[in-house]
C-alpha positions as CSV (number, residue, x, y, z in Angstrom):
1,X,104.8,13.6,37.3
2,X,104.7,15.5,34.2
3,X,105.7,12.7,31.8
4,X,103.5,10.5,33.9
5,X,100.6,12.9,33.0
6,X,101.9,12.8,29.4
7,X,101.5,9.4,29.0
8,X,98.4,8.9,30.6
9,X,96.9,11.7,28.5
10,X,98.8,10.1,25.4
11,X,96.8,6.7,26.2
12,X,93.6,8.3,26.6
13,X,94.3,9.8,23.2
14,X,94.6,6.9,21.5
15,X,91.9,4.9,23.7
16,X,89.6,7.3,22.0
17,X,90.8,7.2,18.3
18,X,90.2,3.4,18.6
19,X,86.6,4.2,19.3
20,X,86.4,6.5,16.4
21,X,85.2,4.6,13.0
22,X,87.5,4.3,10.2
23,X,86.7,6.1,7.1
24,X,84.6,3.9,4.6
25,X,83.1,4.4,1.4
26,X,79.5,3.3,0.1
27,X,79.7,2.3,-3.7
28,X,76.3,1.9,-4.7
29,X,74.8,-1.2,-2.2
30,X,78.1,-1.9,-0.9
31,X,81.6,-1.1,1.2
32,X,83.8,-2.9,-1.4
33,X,87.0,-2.0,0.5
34,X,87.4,-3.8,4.1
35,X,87.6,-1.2,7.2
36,X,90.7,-2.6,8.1
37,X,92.6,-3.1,5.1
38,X,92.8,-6.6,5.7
39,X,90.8,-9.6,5.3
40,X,88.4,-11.3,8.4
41,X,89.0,-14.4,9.8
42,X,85.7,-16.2,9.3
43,X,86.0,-18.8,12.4
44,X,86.1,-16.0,14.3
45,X,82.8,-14.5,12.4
46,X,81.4,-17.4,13.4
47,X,82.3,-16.9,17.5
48,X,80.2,-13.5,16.9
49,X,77.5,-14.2,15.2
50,X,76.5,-17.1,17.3
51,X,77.3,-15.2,20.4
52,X,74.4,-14.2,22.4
53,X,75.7,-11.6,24.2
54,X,78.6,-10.1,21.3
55,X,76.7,-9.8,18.3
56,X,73.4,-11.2,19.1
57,X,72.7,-12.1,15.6
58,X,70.7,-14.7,16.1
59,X,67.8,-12.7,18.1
60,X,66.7,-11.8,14.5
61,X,68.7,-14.4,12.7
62,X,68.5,-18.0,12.0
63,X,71.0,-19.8,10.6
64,X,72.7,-23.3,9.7
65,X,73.2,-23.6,13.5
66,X,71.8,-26.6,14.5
67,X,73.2,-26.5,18.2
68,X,72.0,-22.9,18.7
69,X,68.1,-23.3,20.2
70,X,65.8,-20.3,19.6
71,X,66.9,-18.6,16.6
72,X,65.3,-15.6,15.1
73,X,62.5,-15.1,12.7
74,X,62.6,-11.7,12.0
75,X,65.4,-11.4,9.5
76,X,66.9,-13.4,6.7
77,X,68.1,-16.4,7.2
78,X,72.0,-16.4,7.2
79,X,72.0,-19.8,5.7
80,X,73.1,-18.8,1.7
81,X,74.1,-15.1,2.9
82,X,77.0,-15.5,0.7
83,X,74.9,-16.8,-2.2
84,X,72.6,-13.7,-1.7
85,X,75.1,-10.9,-1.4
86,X,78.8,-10.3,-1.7
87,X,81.7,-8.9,0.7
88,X,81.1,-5.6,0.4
89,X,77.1,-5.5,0.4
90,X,77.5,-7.8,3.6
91,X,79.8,-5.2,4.8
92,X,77.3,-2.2,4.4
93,X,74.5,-4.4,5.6
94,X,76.3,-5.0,9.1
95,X,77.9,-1.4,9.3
96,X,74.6,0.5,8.8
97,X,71.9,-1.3,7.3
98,X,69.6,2.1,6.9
99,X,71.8,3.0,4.6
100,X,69.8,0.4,2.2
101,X,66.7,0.8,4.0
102,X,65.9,3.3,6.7
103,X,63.1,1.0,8.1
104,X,65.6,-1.5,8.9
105,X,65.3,-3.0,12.7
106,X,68.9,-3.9,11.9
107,X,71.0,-2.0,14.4
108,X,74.1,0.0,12.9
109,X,77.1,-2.2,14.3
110,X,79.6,0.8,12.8
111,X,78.2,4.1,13.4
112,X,77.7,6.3,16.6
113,X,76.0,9.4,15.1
114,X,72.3,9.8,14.8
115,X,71.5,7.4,17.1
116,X,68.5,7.7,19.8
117,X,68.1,5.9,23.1
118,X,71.8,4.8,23.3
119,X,72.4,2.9,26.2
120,X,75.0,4.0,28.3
121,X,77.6,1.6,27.9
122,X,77.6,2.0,24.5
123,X,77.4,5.7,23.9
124,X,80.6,7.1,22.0
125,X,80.9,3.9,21.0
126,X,80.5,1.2,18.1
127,X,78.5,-2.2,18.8
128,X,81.6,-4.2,17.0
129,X,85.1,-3.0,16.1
130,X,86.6,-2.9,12.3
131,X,87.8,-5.9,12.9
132,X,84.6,-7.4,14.2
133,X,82.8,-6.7,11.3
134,X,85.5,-7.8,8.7
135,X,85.6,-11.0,10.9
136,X,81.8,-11.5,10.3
137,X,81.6,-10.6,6.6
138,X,84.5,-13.0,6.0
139,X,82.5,-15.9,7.5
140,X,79.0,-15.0,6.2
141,X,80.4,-15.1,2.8
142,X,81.6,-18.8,3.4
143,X,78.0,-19.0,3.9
144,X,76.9,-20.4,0.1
């Protein structure tokens, strides 16, 4: 029983240190370095930012997705993102866009603290993983 505990209290251990966000840092109007250490895979970007009920990006977000019916209007376009900004401002823009502006509708998709009206699923807990995010920087800077 006891090594049984162990290892159950191991797992919940490290089930919570996944939920923890890695350590980043903001250079100016960016996160140059990627929270993973590793590069994105852009087609999988793409998967989340066109999925409605992952990233949801195109509520506020149209895009060069013809197939995708009603995209949003109350953000930038994505079409050119990668013209507009690069890797690391991308990065800071989907990890905590307050950061740049703290008017931003822009949910933080990497940061639990400071938050209000968290719904319960989702307190203690980021709206896309490290790798999420470097998956969507790495296709919205294909985006030119």
């Amino acid at each position: 029983m006891t090594a049984a505990a162990a290892a159950a209290a191991a797992a919940a251990a490290a089930a919570a240190a996944a939920q923890e966000p890695r350590p980043y840092t903001v250079t100016d109007d960016a996160i140059p370095q990627s929270l993973t250490g590793m590069p994105g895979e852009a087609e999988r970007g793409l998967k989340i930012v066109t999925n409605r009920s992952v990233g949801l990006c195109l509520l506020c977000h149209s895009g060069p997705y013809p197939g995708e019916r009603f995209q949003g209007t109350m953000a930038p376009d994505l079409t050119g993102a990668g013209s507009r900004w690069n890797e690391g401002q991308l990065r800071l823009r989907i990890v905590d866009a307050a950061r740049l502006n703290p008017e931003t509708i822009m949910p933080p998709y990497y940061r639990m603290d400071g938050l209000n009206r968290v719904a319960p699923g989702f307190r203690g807990k980021t709206i896309l993983t490290a790798e999420q995010i470097e998956d969507v920087v790495a296709y919205l800077v294909t985006l030119r």
